[in-house]
VOBA-1610 file (N, C-alpha, C; in pm, whole numbers, padded with zeros to 5 digits, always signed):
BEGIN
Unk+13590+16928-09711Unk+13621+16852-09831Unk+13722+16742-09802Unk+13825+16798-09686Unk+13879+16683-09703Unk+13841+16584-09626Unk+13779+16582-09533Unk+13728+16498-09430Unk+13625+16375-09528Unk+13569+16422-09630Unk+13470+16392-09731Unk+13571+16337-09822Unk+13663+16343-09844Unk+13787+16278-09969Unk+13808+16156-09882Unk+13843+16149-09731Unk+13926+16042-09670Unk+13806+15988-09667Unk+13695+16049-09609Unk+13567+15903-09597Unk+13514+15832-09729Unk+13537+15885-09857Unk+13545+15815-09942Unk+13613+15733-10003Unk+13767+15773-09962Unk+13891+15690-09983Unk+13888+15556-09866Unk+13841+15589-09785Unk+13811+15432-09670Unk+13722+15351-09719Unk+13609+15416-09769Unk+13503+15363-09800Unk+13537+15254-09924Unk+13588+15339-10037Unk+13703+15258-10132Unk+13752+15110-10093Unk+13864+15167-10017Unk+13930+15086-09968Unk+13884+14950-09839Unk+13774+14982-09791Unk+13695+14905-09733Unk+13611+14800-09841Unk+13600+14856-09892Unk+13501+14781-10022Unk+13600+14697-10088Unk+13689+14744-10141Unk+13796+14658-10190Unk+13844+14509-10112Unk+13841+14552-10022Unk+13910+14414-09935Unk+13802+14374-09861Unk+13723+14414-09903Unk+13560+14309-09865Unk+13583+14248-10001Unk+13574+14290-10097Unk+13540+14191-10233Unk+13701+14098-10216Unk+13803+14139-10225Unk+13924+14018-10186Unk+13875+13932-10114Unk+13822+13988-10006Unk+13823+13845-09915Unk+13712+13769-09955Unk+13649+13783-10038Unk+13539+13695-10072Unk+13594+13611-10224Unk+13703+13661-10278Unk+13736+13622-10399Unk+13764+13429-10354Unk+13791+13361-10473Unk+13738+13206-10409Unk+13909+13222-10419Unk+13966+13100-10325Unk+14103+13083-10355Unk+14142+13001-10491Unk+14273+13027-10512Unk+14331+12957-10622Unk+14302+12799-10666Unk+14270+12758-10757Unk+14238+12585-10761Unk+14406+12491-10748Unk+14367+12398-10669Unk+14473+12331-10616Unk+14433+12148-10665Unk+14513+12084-10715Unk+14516+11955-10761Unk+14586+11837-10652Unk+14692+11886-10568Unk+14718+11805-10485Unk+14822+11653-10572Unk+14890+11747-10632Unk+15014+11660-10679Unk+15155+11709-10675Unk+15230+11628-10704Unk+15384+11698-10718Unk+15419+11632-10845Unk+15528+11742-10948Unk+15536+11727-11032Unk+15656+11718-11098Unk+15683+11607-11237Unk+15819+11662-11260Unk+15810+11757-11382Unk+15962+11770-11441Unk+15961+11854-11598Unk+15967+11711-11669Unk+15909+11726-11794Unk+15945+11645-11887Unk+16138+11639-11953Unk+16196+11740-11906Unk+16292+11707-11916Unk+16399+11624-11813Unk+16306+11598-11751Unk+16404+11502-11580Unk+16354+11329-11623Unk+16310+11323-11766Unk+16224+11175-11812Unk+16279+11183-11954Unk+16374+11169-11981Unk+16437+11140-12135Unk+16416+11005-12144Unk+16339+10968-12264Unk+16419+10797-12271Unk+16528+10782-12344Unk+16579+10680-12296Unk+16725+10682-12299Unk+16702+10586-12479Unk+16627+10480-12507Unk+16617+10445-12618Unk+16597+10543-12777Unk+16557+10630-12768Unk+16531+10729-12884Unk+16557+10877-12794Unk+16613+10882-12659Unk+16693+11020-12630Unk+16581+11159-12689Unk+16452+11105-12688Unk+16329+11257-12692Unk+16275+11267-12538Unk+16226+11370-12528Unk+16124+11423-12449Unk+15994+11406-12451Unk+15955+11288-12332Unk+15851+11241-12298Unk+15725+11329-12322Unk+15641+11317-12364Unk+15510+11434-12355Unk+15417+11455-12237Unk+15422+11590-12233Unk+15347+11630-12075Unk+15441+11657-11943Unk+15368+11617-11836Unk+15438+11624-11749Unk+15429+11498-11633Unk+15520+11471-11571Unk+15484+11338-11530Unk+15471+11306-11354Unk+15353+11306-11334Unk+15343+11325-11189Unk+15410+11221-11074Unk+15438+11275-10997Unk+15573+11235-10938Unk+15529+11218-10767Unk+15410+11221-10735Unk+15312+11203-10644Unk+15204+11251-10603Unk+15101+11189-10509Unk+14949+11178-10541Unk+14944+11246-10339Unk+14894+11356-10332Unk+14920+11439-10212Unk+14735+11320-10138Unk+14721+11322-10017Unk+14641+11227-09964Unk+14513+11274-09987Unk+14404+11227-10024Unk+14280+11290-09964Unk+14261+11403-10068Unk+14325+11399-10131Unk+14340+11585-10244Unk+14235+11526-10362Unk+14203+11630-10438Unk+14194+11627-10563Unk+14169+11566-10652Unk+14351+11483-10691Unk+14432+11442-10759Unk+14361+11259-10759Unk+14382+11234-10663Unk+14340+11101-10562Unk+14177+11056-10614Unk+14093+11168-10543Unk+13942+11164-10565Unk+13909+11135-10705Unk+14055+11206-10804Unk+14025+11186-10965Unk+14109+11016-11010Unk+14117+10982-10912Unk+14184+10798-10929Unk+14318+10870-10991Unk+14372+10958-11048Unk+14529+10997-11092Unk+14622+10903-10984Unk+14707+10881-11069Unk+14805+10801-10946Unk+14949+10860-11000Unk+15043+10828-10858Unk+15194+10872-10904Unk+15225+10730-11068Unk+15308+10839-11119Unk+15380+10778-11260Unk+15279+10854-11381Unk+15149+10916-11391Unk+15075+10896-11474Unk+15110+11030-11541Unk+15088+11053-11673Unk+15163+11192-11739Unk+15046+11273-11794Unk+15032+11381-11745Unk+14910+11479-11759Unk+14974+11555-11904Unk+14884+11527-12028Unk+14977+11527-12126Unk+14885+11658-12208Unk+14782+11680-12098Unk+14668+11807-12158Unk+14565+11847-12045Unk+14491+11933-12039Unk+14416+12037-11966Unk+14338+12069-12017Unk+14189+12040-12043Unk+14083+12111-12098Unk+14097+12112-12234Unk+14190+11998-12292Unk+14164+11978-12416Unk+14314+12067-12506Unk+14374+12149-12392Unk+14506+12217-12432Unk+14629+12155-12358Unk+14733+12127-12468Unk+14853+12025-12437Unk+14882+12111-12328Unk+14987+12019-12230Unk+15055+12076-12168Unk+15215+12043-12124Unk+15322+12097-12172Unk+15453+12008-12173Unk+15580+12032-12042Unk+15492+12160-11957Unk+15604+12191-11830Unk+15501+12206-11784Unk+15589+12164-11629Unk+15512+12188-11479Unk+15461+12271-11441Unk+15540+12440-11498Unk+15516+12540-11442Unk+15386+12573-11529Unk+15397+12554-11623Unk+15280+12578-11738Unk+15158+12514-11694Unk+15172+12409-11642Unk+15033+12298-11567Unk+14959+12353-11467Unk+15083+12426-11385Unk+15026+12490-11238Unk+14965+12639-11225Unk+15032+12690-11339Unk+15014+12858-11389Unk+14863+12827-11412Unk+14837+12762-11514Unk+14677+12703-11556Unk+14582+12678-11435Unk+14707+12620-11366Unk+14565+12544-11254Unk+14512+12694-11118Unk+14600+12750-11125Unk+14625+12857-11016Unk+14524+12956-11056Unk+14504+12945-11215Unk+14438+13087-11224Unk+14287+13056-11242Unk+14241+12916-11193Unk+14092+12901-11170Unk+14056+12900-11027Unk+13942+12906-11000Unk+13914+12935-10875Unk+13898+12760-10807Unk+13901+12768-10713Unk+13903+12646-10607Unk+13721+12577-10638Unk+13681+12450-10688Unk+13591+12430-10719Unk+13525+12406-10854Unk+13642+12471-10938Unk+13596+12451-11072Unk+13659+12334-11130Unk+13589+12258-11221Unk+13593+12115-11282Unk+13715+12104-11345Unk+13790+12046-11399Unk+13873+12074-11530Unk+13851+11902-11552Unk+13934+11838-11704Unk+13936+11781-11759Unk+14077+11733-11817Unk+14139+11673-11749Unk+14275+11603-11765Unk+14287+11506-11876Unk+14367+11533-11991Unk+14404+11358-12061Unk+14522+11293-11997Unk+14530+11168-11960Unk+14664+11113-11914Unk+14635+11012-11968Unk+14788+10996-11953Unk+14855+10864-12011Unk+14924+10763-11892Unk+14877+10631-11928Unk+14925+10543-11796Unk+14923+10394-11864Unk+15040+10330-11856Unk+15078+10239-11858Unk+15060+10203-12064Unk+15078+10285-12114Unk+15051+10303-12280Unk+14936+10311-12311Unk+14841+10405-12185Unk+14718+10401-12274Unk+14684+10512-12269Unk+14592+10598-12313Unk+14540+10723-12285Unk+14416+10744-12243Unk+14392+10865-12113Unk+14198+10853-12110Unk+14198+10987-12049Unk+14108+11039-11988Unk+14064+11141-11979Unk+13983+11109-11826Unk+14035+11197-11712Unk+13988+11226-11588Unk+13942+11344-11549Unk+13811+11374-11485Unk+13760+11485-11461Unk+13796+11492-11330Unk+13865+11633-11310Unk+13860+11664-11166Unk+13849+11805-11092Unk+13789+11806-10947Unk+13747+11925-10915Unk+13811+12003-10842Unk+13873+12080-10872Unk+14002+12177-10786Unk+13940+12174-10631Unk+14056+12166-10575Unk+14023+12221-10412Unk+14100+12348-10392Unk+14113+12371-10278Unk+14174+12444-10191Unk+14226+12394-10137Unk+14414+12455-10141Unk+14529+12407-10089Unk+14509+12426-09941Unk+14496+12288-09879Unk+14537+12289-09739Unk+14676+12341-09673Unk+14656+12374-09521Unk+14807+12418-09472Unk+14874+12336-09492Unk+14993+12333-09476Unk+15098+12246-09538Unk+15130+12154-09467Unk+15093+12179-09275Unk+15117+12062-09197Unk+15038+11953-09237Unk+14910+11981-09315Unk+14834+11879-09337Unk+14856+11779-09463Unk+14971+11808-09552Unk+14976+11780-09651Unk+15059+11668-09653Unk+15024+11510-09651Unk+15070+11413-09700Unk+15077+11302-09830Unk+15168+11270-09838Unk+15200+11248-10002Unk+15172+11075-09948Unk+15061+11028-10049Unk+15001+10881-10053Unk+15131+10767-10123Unk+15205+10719-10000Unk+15291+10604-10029Unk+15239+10507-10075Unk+15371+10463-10154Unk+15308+10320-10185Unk+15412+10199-10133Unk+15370+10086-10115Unk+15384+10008-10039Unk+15410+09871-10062Unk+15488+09774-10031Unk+15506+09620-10081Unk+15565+09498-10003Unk+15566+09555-09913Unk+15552+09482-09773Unk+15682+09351-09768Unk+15807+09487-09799Unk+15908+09392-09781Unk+15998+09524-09658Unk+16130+09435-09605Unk+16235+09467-09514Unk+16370+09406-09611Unk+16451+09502-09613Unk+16550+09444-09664Unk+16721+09530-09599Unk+16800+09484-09592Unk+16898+09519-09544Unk+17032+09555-09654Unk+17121+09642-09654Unk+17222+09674-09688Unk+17372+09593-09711Unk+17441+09512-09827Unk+17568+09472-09828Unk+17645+09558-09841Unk+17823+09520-09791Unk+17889+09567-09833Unk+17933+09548-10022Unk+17983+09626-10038Unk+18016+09571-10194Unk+18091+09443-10223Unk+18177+09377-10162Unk+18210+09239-10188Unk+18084+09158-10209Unk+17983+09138-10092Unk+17865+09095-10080Unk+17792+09089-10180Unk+17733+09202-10244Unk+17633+09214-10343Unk+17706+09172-10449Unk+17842+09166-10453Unk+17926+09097-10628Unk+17914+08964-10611Unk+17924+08903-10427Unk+17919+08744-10453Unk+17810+08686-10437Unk+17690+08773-10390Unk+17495+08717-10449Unk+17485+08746-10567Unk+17548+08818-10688Unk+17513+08846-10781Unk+17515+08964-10850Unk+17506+09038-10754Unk+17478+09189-10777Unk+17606+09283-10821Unk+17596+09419-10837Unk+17715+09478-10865Unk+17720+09530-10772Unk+17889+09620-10791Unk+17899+09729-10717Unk+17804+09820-10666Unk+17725+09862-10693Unk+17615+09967-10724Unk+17541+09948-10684Unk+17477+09851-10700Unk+17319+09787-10701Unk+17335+09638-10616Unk+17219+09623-10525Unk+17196+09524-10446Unk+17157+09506-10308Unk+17013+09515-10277Unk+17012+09496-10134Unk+16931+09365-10097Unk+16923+09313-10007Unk+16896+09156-09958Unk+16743+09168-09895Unk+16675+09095-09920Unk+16574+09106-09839Unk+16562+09063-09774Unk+16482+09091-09603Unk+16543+09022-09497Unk+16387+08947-09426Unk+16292+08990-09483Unk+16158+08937-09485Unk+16036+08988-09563Unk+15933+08894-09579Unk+15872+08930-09675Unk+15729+08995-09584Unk+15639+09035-09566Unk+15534+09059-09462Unk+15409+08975-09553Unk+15352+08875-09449Unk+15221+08764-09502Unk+15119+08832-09568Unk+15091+08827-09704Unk+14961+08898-09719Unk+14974+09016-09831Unk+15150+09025-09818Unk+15184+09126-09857Unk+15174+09147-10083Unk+15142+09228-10118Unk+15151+09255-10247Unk+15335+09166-10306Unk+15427+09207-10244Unk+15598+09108-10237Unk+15506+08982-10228Unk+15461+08906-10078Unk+15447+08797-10125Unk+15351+08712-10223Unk+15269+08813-10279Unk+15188+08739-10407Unk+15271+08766-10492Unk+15324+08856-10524Unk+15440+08859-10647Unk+15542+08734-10617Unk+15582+08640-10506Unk+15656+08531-10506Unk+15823+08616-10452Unk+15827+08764-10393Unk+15955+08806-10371Unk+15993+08678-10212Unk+16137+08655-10208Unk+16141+08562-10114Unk+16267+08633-10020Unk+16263+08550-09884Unk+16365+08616-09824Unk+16514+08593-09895Unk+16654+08671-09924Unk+16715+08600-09929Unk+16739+08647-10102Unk+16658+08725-10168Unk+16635+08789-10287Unk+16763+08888-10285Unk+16785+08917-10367Unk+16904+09058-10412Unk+16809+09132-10474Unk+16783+09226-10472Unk+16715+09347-10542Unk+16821+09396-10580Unk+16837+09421-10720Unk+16876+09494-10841Unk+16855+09598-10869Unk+16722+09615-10886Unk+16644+09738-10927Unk+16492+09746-10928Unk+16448+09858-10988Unk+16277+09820-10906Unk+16243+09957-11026Unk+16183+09897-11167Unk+16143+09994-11241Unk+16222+10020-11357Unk+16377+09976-11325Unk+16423+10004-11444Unk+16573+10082-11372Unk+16518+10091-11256Unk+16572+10225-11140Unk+16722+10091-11075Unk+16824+10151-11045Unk+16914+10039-10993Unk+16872+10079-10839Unk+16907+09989-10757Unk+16853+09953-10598Unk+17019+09973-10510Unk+17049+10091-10516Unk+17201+10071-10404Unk+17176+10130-10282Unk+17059+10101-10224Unk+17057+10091-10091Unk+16882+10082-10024Unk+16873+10006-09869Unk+16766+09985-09874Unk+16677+10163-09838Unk+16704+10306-09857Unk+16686+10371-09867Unk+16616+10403-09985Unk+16719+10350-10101Unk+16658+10375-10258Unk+16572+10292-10254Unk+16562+10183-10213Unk+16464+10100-10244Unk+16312+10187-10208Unk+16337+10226-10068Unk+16198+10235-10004Unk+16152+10400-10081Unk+16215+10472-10129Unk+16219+10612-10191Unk+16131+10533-10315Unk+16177+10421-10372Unk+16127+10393-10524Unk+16059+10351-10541Unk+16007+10278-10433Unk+15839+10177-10458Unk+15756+10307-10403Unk+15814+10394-10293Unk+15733+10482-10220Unk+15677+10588-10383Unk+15707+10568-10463Unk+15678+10660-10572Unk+15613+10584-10729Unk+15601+10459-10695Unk+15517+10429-10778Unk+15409+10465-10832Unk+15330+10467-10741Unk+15199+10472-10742Unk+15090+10371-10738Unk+15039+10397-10633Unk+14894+10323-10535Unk+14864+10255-10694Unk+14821+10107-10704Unk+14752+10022-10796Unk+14846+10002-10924Unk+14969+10064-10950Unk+15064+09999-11018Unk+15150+09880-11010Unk+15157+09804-11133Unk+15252+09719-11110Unk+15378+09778-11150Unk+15508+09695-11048Unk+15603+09726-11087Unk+15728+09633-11131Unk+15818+09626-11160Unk+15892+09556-11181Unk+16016+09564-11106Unk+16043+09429-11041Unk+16176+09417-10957Unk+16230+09319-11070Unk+16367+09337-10977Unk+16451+09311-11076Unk+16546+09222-10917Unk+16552+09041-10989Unk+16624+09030-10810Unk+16720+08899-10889Unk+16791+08872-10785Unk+16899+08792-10837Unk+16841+08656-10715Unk+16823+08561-10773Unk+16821+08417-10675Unk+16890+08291-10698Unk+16949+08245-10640Unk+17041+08122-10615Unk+17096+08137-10771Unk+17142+08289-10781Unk+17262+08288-10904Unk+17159+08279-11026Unk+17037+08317-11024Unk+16980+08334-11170Unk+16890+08474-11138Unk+16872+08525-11246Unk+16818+08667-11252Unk+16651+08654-11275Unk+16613+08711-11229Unk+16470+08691-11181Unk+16394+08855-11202Unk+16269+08849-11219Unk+16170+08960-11272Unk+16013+08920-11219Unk+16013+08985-11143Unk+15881+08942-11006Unk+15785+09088-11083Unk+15729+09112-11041Unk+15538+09241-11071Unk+15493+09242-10926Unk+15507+09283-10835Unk+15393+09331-10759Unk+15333+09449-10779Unk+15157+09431-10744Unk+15120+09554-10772Unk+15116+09663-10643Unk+15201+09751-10641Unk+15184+09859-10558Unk+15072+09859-10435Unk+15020+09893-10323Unk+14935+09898-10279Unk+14966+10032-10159Unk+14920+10094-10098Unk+14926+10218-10004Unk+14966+10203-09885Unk+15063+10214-09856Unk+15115+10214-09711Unk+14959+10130-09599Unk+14985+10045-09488Unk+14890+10013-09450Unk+14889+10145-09336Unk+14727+10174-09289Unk+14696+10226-09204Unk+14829+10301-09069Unk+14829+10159-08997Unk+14894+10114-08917Unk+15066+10171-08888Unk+15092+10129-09024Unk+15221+10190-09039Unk+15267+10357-09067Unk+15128+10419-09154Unk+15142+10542-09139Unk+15140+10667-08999Unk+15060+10563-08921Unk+15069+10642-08790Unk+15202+10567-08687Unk+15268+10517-08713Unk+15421+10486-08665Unk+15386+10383-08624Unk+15334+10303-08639Unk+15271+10192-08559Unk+15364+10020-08600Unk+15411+09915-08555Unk+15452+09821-08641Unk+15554+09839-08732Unk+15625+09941-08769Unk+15713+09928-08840Unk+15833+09911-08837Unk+15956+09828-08898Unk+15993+09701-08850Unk+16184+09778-08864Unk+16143+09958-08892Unk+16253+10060-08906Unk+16299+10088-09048Unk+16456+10101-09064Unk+16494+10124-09192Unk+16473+10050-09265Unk+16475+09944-09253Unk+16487+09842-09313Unk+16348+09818-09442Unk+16236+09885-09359Unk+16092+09865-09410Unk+16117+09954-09535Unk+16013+09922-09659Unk+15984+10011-09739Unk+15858+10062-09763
//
């Protein structure tokens, strides 16, 4: 009997983790996210609706569904959704492959993207889709940035523009003070390259630059890191964004 208890208890237990391993993995979207509470506007001091994606992982999902960083996933299958954790809890508990139906909001408008869960790649593989504007700019001391224009705080110089570049159709020139970029203040060419790097691929954005002592408001539209530069190739160091 008991020999007959354990071969049924294996048998069990064999069966069991045959059906696990066949279970599909968790559905994965291939974004990073914020809380709606890290996005107050500061004009009426409420809480933005949804959640507001905060980057577009490469090749994922997210991407294939045109979603771009900035855009606010403000529902799921037709059910609101107002925290991150609440977005991902949802997304986790469908299987890898199944459709869902996103409303977002982008640039004051609203629409609706269908997209098809994947399966979370290993993590070495996981790169977050920069965005890009094909400037170099360098660091003042604070005297500096008060006597181009700028404040304490805020101000870095641009030290070239790259031909071709999304900066130079927007008209950014060498010799510019960057202010800010979004609304966002610019105190160093670090912040800078952190803040366009998070736009999002096909957005315009707004700089904010000081020239020969008058204040200036340039739009380039965002575009994706080139090729070239993502594999270390050409790039011109800190300075680049």
């Amino acid at each position: 009997m008991c020999r007959i208890g354990l071969a049924l208890l294996s048998t069990m237990v064999l069966g069991f983790a045959a059906s696990a391993a066949t279970d599909p993995p968790p559905g994965w979207l291939g974004v990073m996210l914020d809380d709606p509470q890290q996005a107050v506007s500061e004009e009426n001091a409420t809480v933005q609706p949804g959640v507001r994606i905060r980057g577009i992982v490469a090749d994922g999902p997210a991407e294939e569904a045109r979603l771009r960083a900035q855009d606010r996933i403000v529902a799921m299958d037709g059910e609101a959704v107002s925290r991150s954790a609440e977005l991902m809890t949802r997304l986790h508990a469908l299987p890898a492959g199944t459709r869902v139906v996103l409303t977002v909001q982008r640039n004051g408008r609203e629409f609706e993207a269908d997209a098809r869960l994947g399966e979370r790649p290993d993590g070495s593989l996981l790169r977050l889709r920069r965005g890009w504007i094909g400037v170099s700019a360098i660091n003042l001391p604070q005297s500096l940035r008060v006597h181009f224009g700028g404040t304490e705080d805020a101000g870095v110089m641009v030290a070239a523009v790259e031909p071709g570049s999304p900066a130079e159709a927007a008209g950014l020139r060498v010799g510019d003070l960057v202010i800010a970029v979004g609304g966002e203040k610019v105190g160093s060419v670090g912040a800078l390259g952190a803040l366009i790097a998070e736009c999002g691929i096909e957005n315009p954005v707004e700089v904010a630059v000081v020239r020969d002592g008058a204040d200036l408001v340039v739009e380039p539209v965002v575009a994706a890191v080139p090729e070239r530069r993502e594999k270390g190739t050409g790039d011109e160091g800190a300075g680049r964004e």
